[in-house]
N, C-alpha and C positions, 0 to 999 in steps of 0.2 A: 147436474152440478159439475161444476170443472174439477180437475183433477186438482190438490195442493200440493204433488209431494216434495215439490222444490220448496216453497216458501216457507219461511220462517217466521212465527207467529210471537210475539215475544210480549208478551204482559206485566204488567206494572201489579203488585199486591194489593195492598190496602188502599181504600176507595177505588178501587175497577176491579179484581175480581169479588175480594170479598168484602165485607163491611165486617169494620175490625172497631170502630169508634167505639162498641158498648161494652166489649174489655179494654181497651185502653184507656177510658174515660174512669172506668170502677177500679183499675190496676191503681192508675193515678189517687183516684180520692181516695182509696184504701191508706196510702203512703200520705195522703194531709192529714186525713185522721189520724194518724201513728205521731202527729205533730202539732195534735189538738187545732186544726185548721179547720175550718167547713169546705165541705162537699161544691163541689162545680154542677152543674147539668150537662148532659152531654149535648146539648143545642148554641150552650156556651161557648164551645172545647174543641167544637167537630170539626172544625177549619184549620186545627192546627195538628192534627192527626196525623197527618202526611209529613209532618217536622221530623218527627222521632221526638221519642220520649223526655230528651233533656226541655227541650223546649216547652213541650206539658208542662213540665213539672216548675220550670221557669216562670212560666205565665199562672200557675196557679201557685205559687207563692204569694206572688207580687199580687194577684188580685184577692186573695182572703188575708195579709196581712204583712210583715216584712219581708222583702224581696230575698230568695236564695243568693247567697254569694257562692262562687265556682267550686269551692271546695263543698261547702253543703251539697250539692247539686250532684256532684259525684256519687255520694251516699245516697241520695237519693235514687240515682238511677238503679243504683245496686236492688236498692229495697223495689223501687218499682219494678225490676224485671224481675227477681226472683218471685213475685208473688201475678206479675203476668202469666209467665210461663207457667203456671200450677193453673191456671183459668183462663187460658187462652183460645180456646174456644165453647166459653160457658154460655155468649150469647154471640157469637159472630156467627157471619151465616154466608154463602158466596150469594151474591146479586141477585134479585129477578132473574132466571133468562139465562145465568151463566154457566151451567153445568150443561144444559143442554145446547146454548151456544157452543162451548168446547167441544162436548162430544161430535157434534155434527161438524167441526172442525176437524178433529181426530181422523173422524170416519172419513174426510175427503183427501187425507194423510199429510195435512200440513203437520210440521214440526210446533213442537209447541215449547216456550220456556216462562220463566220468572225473572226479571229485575226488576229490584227491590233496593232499597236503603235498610229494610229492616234487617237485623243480624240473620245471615244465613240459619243458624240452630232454630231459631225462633220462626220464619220462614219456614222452614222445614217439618216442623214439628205444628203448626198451623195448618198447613196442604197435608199430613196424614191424619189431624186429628179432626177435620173435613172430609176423607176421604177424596182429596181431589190430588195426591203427588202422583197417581197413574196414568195422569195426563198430562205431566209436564216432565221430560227428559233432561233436561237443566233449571239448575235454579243459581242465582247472582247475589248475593243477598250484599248488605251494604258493607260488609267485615270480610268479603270474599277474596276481594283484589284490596291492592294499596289505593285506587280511589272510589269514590260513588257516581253514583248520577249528581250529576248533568255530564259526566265526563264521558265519554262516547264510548271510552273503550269497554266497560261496563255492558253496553247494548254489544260489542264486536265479540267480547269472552263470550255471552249469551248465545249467541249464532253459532262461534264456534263450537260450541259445545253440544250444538245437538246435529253436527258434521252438517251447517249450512257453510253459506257464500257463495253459492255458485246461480243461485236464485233468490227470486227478490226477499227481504226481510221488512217488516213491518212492528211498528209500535204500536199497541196501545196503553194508554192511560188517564188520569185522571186531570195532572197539574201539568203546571208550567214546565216544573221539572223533567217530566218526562218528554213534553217534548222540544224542550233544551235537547235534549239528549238524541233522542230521533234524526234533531236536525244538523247536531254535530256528526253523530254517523251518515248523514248520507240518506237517511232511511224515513219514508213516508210515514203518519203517525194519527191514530183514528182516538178523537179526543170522545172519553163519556164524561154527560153531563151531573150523575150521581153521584161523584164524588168527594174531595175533602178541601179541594182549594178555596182558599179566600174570593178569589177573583173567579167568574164564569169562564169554563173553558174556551170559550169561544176568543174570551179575550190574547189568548196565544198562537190563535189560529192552525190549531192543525189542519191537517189535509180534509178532514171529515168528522163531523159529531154526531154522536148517538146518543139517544136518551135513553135505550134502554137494549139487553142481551140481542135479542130478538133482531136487531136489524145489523146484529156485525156479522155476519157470512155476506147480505147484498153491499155492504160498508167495502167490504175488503175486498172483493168480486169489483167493486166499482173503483176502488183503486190500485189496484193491479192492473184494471184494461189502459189506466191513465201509465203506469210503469211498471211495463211489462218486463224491462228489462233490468229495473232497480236491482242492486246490492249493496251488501253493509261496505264493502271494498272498491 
């Protein structure tokens, strides 16, 4: 296997490493029930995961009864995170395939990070209560910088941050958003199919699709021989 130590490996959170849908689906219905609401399922819910939580909690107003207005909605986030973050990895779990995908990553010494839209603290507190933050040297979360994804510089803090640019950097993730963001950086972006968007990733065309851990080392080996010379800069 080739060497990675120049490339930078930059990962999307929720729907591509880990599947985070079966706390945030029960974080959410815990906060309708608090408002005598009924319960969602999460096969309802799971496409819009990758929103962030105002939007859950937006969409599941509006479909078990009066729609939240902006000010409710606020209080609700409050209630929904606080009672995430106490259960935030009660059933999440990283992917098929994705521990030992990274490791075997690690071991060929790419650089490895996190961008995310989820709040950094929650992020963070996700990858150690997984035991996965010993393999990611940065992390972006969406409260990090002054913008989010799709905004590019969000993927360029990410690189910098674990002393890339000087070799090529890569995306992966799940939605649209992420590679919005890939492709305003400059930066190739390997779409998996497991994930949380409405729409098939295919339909955004990344560089490459995976349906499952196991095939991102040949994914990322096969695009890097296409840009060998890519950077975020």
């Amino acid at each position: 296997m080739s060497d990675l130590s120049k490339v930078s490996v930059i990962f999307d959170l929720d729907g591509t490493v880990v599947d985070t849908a079966p706390d945030l689906v029960a974080a959410m219905n815990e906060v309708l029930a608090r408002h005598d609401r009924a319960s969602i399922p999460t096969s309802q819910i799971r496409n819009l995961v990758g929103h962030g939580a105002r939007v859950m909690m937006a969409r599941g107003f509006a479909e078990t009864g009066t729609p939240a207005d902006d000010a409710l909605l606020d209080r609700l986030y409050d209630q929904f995170l606080d009672h995430y973050l106490d259960h935030i990895a009660d059933a999440s779990a990283p992917f098929p395939g994705a521990i030992a995908a990274i490791q075997t990553l690690a071991a060929r010494g790419a650089r490895l990070g996190i961008c995310t839209n989820k709040p950094e603290a929650a992020a963070r507190k996700l990858l150690e209560a997984l035991d996965l933050s010993r393999y990611f040297e940065a992390v972006i979360g969406g409260d990090s910088l002054k913008m989010k994804k799709p905004d590019p510089e969000c993927f360029r803090e990410s690189v910098r941050r674990l002393g890339g640019g000087e070799g090529p950097s890569v995306m992966v993730g799940d939605s649209e958003t992420d590679v919005l963001t890939a492709r305003a950086a400059g930066a190739p972006v390997i779409g998996v199919t497991f994930g949380y968007t409405p729409e098939p990733i295919e339909t955004f065309h990344p560089d490459i699709v995976i349906d499952h851990f196991d095939k991102l080392g040949s994914a990322l080996d096969q695009l890097l021989s296409r840009h060998p010379l890519l950077a975020t800069d």
